[in-house]
C-alpha positions, 0 to 999 in steps of 0.5 A, spaced: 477 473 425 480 478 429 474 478 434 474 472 436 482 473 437 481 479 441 476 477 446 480 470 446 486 475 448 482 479 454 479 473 457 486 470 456 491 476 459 484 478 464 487 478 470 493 482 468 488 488 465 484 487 472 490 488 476 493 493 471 487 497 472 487 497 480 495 499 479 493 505 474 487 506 479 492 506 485 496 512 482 492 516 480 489 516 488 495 516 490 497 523 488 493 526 493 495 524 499 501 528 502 504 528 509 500 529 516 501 528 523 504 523 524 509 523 518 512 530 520 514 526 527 517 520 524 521 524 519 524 527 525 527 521 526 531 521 519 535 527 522 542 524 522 545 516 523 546 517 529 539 520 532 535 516 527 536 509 531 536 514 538 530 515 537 527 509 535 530 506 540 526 510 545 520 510 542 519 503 542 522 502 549 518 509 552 513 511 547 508 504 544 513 498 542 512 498 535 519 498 532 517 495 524 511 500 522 515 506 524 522 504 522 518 504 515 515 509 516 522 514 518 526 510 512 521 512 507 520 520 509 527 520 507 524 521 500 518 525 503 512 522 500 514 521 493 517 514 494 511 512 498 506 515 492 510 509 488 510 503 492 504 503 496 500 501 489 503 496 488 503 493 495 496 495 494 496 490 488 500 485 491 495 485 497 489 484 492 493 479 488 494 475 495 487 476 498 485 474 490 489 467 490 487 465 496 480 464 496 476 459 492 475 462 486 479 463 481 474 467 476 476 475 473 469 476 477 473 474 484 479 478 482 475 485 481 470 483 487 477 483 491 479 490 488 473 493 490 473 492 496 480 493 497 478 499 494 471 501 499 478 501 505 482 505 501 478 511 500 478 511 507 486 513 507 487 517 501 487 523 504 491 520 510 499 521 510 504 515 510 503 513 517 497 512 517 497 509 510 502 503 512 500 502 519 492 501 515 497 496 510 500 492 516 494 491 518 490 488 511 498 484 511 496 481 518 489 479 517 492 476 510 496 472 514 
């Protein structure tokens, strides 16, 4: 009897665990990512109130006119990497999620097919900094959308 409920409460609750593996999985990859490039730049921009919308400023009208991407980017450098190490897994499980209920299936099979393949992309940036991890992910958000 317990193995019947068991198995019943795992195909129930499936989608959970799945999910909860990828953000599990996401963390333990995320450790390794650290501030590069890109990063150091825009957390120049954090320097003070005043200078921080100066720069952005500048940067959207004489540098390449994205302003949402590398507004993100500088508020986050505030906390150096480690707020980033927490909120993009679960962008990244939000993400999967999306991508999930917005196709035909509606199996645990199509979940982990979602995850894995957001995972193929994800090894690519893991050891990328958090520039290049959010614009990745401004990228997967608008081909969602």
């Amino acid at each position: 009897m317990l193995n019947i409920n068991f198995t019943a409460g795992i195909n129930k609750h499936k989608n959970k665990i799945i999910l909860f593996t990828v953000l599990v999985i996401q963390i333990v990859f995320h450790r390794f990512i650290f501030l590069m490039g890109d990063d150091f730049y825009y957390g120049t921009f954090s320097n003070s109130l005043d200078n921080f919308f100066r720069e952005h400023i500048s940067h959207y009208l004489n540098i390449n006119g994205r302003a949402l991407v590398h507004f993100i980017v500088s508020v986050l450098l505030i906390f150096d990497v480690y707020l980033w190490r927490i909120i993009n897994p679960f962008i990244i499980m939000l993400t999967i999620w999306i991508i999930y209920k917005n196709t035909q299936t509606n199996s645990g099979l199509g979940l982990i097919v979602c995850a894995l393949l957001f995972f193929s992309f994800n090894l690519d940036i893991v050891h990328a900094g958090v520039y290049s991890g959010l614009t990745f992910n401004s990228r997967c958000d608008i081909m969602v959308k």
